[in-house]
C-alpha positions as CSV (number, residue, x, y, z in Angstrom):
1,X,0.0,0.0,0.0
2,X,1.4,3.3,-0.5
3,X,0.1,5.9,1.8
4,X,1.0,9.9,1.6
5,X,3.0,11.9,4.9
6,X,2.7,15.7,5.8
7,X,6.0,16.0,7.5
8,X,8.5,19.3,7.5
9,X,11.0,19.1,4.6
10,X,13.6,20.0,7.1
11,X,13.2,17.2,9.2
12,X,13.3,14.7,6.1
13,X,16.4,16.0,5.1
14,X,18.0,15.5,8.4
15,X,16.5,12.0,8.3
16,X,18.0,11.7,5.1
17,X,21.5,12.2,6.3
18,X,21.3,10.4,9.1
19,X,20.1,7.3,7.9
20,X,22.3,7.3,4.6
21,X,24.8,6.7,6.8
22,X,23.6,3.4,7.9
23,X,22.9,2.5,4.1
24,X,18.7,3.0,4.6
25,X,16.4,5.3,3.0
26,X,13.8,7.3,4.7
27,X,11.3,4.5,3.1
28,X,12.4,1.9,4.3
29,X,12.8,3.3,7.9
30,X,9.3,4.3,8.3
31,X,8.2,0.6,6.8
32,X,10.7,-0.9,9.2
33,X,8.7,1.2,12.2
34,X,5.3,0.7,11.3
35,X,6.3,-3.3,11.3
36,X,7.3,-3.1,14.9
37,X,4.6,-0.7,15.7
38,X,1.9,-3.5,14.4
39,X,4.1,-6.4,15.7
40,X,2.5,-9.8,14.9
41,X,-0.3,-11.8,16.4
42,X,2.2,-14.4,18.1
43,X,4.2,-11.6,19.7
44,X,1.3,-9.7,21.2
45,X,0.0,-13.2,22.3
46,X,4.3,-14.0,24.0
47,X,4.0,-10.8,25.5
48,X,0.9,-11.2,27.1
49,X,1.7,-14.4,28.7
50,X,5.0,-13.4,30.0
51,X,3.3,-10.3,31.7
52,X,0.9,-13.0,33.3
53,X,3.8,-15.3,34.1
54,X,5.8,-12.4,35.6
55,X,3.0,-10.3,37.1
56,X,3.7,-10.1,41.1
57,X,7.2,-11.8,41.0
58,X,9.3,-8.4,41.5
59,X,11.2,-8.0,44.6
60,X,11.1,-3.7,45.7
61,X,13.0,-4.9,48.8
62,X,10.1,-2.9,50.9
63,X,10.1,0.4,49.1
64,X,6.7,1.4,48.8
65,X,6.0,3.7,46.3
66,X,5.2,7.3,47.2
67,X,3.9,10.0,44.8
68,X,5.8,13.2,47.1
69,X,8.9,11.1,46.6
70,X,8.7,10.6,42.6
71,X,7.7,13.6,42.5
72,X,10.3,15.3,44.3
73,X,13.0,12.9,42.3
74,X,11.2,14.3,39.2
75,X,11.9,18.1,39.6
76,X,15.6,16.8,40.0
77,X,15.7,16.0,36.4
78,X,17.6,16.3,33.5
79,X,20.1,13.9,36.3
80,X,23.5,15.0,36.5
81,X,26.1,12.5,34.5
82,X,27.9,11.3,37.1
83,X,24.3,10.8,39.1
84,X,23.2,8.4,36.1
85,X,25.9,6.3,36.8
């Protein structure tokens, strides 16, 4: 199917660049995307049963979670590099 995009010529150009230097065209990119966007039925179907496998298995070694605190953390952001670390 071929479909039509609306986006900024600028931004296409950039795109261009960027991805000639990996040997792919804009094209292929965006078909590439949309195929991982859509997935297929067997992966949405894997992913589903891990989450039900996994559900209630992590360990937050008694944190609780506490909206002033990731909150707080939050207004602390962008981190500092040698924070990240």
């Amino acid at each position: 199917m071929n479909i039509t995009l609306s986006i900024d010529e600028r931004i296409i150009e950039r795109a261009r660049e960027k991805l000639r230097a990996v040997g792919k065209s804009v094209n292929e990119e965006i078909r590439e995307h949309l195929r991982q966007v859509a997935g297929d039925d067997s992966s949405v179907e894997k992913d589903i049963e891990f989450l039900r496998r996994t559900a209630g298995r992590g360990d937050s070694r008694g944190w609780k979670w506490n909206r002033d605190e990731v909150y707080e953390d939050r207004l602390n952001w962008p981190r500092k590099q040698e924070q990240a670390k």
